[in-house]
N, C-alpha and C positions, 0 to 999 in steps of 0.2 A: 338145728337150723343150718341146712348147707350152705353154700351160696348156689349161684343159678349155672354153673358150668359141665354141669351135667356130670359125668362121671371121676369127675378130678380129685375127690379125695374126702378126707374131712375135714371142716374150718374151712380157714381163711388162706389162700398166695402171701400177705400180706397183712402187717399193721390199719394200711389205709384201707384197704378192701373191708377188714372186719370191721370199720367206724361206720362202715354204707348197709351192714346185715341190719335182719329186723329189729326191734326194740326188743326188750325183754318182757314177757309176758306171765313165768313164773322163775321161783327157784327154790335152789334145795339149801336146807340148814344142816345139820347136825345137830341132835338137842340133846344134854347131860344131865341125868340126874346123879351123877355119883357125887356126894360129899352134899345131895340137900337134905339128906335124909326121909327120901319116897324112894322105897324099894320096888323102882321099876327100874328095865334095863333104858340105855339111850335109844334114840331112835331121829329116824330122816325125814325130818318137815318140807312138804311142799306149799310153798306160799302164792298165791296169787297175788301178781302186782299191774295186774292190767288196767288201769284205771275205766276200761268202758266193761269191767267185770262185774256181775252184781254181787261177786265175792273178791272184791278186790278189799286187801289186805287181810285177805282170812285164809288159816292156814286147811286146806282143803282134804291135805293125806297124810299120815304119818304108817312110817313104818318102823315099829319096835323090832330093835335087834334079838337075837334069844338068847343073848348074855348077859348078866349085872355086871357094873362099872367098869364095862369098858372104856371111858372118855374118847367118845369120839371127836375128833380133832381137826383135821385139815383134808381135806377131798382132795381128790382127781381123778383121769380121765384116762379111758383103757388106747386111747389114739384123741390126737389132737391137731393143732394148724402146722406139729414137726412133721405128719405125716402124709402132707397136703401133697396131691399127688397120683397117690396108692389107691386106688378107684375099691381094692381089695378091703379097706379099712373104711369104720364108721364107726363112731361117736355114738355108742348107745350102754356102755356100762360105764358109772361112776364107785372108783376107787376107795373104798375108806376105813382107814387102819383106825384102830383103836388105840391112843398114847398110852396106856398105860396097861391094856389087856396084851399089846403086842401081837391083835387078831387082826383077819384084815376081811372086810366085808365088800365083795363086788354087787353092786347093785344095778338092777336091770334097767333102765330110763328110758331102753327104744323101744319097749313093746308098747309100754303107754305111759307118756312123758310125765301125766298129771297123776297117774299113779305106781308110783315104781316098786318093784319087787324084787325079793333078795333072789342072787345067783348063784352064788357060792359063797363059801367061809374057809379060811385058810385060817390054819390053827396054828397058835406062836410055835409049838413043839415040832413043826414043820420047818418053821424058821431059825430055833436054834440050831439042829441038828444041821441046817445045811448055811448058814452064815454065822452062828456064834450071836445073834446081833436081837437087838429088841429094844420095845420101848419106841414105838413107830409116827414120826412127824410127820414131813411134807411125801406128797405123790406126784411127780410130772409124767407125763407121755414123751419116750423118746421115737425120731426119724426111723428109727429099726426097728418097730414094733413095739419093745418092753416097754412096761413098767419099773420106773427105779425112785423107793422111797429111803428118804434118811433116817437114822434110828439117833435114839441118845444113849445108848447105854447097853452092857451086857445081859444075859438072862438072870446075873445077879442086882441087876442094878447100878454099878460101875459104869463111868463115863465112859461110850465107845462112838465117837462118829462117823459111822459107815455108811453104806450104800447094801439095800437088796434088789434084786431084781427079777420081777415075776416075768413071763411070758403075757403077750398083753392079746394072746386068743384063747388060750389052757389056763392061764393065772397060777401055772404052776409055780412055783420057786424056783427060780437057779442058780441061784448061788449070790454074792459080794460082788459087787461094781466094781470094790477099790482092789490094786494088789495085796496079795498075801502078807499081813501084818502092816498095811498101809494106811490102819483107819485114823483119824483125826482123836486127842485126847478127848475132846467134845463135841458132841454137833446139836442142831438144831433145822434151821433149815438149806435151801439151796439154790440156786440159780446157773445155768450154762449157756453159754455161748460158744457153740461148733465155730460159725466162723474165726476164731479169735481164738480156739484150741482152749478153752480156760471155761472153769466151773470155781466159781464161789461157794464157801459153805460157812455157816456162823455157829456160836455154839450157845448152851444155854449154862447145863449143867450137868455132873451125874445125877439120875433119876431117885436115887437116895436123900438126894439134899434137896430137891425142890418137890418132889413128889402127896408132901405132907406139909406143906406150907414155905414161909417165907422168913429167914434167920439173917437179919443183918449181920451178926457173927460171920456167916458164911460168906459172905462177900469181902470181909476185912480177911478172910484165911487165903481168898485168892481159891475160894471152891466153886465160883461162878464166871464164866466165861469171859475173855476180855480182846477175842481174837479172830480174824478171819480169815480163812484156809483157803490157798488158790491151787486151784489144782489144773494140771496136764488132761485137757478132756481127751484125748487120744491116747496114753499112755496110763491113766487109772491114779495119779497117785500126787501127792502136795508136792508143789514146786514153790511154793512161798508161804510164809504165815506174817498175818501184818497187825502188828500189836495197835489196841486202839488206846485213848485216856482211860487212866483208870479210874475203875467203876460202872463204867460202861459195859453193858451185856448186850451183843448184838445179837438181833433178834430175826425178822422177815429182812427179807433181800430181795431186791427187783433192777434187774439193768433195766434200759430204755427199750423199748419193746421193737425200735428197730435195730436187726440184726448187725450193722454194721457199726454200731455206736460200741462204744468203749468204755462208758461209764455209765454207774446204776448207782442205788442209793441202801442202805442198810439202817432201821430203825431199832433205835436201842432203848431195853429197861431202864430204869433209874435216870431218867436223862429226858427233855423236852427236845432234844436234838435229834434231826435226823442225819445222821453221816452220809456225805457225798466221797465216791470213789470212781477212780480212775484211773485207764494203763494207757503209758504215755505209746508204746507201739506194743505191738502181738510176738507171743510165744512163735520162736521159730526152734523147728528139733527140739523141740524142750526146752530151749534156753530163753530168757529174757534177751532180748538183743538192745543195744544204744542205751541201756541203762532205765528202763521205761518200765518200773515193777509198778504192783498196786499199793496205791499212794490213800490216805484221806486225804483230802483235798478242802476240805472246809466244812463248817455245822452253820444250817439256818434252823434257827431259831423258834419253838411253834408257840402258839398264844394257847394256853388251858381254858376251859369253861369255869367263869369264877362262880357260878351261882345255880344249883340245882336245874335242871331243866324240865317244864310243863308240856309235854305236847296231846293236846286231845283229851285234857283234865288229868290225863298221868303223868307222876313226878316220876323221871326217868331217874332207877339208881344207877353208882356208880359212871363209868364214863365211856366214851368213846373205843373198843378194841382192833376187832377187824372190821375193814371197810372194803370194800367191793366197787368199782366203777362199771359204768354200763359202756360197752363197746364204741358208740357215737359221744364219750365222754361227758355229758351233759346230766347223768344223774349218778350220787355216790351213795349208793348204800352200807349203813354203820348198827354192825349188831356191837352189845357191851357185858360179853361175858368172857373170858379172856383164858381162867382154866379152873376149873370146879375148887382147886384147895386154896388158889389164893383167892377167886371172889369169892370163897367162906372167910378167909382172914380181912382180906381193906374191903369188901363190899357185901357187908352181910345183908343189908337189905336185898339184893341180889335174891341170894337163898329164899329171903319170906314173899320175894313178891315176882322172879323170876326178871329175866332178861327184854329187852326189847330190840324192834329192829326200828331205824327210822331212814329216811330217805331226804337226802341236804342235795339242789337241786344250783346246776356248776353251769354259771354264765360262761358259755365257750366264748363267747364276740368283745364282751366287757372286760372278763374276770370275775371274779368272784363266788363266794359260796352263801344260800339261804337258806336253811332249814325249811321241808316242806313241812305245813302245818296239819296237813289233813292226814299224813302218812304215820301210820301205826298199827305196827303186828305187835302185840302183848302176850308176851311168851308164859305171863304171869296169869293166866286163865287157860289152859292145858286144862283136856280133863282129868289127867291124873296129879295134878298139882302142877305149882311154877317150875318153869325148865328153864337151862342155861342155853340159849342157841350163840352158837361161833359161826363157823364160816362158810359165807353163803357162795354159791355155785347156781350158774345160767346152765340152762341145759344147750345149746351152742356153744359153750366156752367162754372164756373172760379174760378178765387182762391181769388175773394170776395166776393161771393156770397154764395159757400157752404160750407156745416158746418161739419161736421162725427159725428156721435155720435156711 
């Protein structure tokens, strides 16, 4: 969904510009069957959320990958609102690495949006041999064309958090983001801001200790993450790490999606807290200048759901994970499946009766948020069994996926 200025690029100029695009009409999932025990591989749901659709709420296409347990994970986009501009670039393959296969699947979405087909596969053996690096998280589109996603860990499993970087027209591999032996003990995901010189990165764990479940042992050994990486977005490489409380694993990261703000927020495991953060001024040369490093700055506090939720006669299991906002902020959509080995461990019902999406419906003029009652994808009536869907993606872009520079 462009905007109307005719040859300018992909996306939005701007934060405010994208709030004035069309609504959202469908989106893409990621669905997992690994750890339900249905020997299918994952695959990419397209859901209709058009409310004047006579398939609204029903999931319309899926596309099975030709791999078992891959876990697919977190999407993005081969060009995005960094490349707003470049008349040359368009918005028609969606990005999506497999966490735990280390594959990476580009998928076609511009030849025909409501039913996409695969484009190519990049095979991890591609990836170790030219970055060392695996085990594949978040995907943003950067201003230069590439693709650069974060990994957790080596081809052994070992904590490594780097950066690769495809070419975002060939999708070829080229190599590490970070400098030569620069990567993070841990990573997980990421966030940068060009203007300000500086990229955040969080970490999770090595892919060895979380990858089969959940060991409180392992968080008292200090084998789960407690720390956020700032790095020199011009220069490749950490210029600060800023310890949080412990026990806290920080997890997704988002600055304020206008460019020239200076503080974002980071949400962490084991914690109802989301951490706010903040740089009191900008990386000059590389250096912190006036003493103005990243700071937490404070935790607000969120309220849990204390009581099972009904919507549309089904008990939603488990709870809340990744949530998605629509561009004119007015509607948030929340899938609750989080990652195939822990909802086998705290949300088994999850596994027997699969995931849901629902849609909580955001007074911009008031405040506030209300659960839509009529809104229900039941991810638990798949025809090959109940699936786990994560993280949903607008075929125009959203407000996690693109960046403004």
């Amino acid at each position: 969904m462009a905007t109307k200025c005719g040859k300018c690029g992909p996306g939005y100029p701007t934060p405010l510009e994208a709030m004035k695009g069309p609504r959202e009409e469908i989106v893409y999932l990621p669905c997992i069957y690994r750890n339900t025990g249905i020997e299918a591989p994952d695959y990419l749901a397209t859901v209709d959320i058009d409310p004047k659709s006579p398939q609204y709420c029903q999931v319309i296409h899926r596309l099975p990958m030709p791999n078992l347990k891959d876990e697919l994970h977190h999407s993005g986009w081969n060009t995005c609102s960094s490349c707003f501009g470049d008349s040359t670039k368009s918005r028609t393959k969606l990005v999506l690495p497999g966490l735990m296969s280390s594959r990476i699947y580009v998928v076609d979405v511009g030849s025909d949006p409501r039913a996409p087909k695969l484009h190519k596969v990049i095979e991890p053996k591609d990836i170790h041999a030219k970055c060392n690096l695996s085990y594949l998280h978040t995907s943003h589109c950067l201003a230069s064309g590439e693709v650069m996603i974060s990994t957790m860990g080596d081809p052994k499993g070992n904590g490594k958090g780097g950066f690769l970087l495809l070419d975002g027209d060939t999708f070829e591999v080229k190599g590490a983001w970070e400098q030569p032996g620069g990567t993070a003990p841990l990573g997980y995901d990421f966030w940068y801001q060009p203007r300000h010189n500086v990229m955040i990165s969080t970490e999770w764990a090595a892919p060895k200790v979380f990858q089969d479940g959940f060991n409180p042992a392992d968080v008292e050994a200090g084998r789960y993450g407690s720390h956020l990486h700032v790095w020199d977005w011009q220069r490749h490489e950490i210029v600060q790490t800023v310890p949080l409380k412990d026990g806290l694993i920080p997890l997704e990261i988002r600055f304020l999606h206008n460019p020239a703000a200076t503080q974002g927020f980071v949400g962490c495991a084991l914690s109802s807290n989301i951490q706010r953060f903040y740089k009191n001024e900008l990386f000059l040369g590389g250096s912190i200048v006036k003493g103005g490093p990243v700071q937490v700055l404070e935790d607000q506090e969120l309220k849990s759901q204390p009581e099972p939720m009904v919507v549309k006669g089904k008990r939603v299991a488990g709870g809340p994970q990744m949530i998605q906002l629509s561009l004119d902020g007015k509607r948030l959509y929340v899938t609750t499946s989080l990652f195939s080995a822990w909802d086998k461990q705290f949300y088994p019902d999850l596994i027997r009766e699969g995931s849901v999406m629902l849609q909580i419906d955001v007074d911009t003029v008031n405040g506030g948020l209300k659960l839509n009652p009529n809104f229900l994808v039941d991810f638990g009536k798949e025809p090959l069994g109940p699936a786990l869907a994560h993280e949903i993606r607008y075929p125009g872009g959203d407000c996690s996926s693109d960046i403004w520079v």
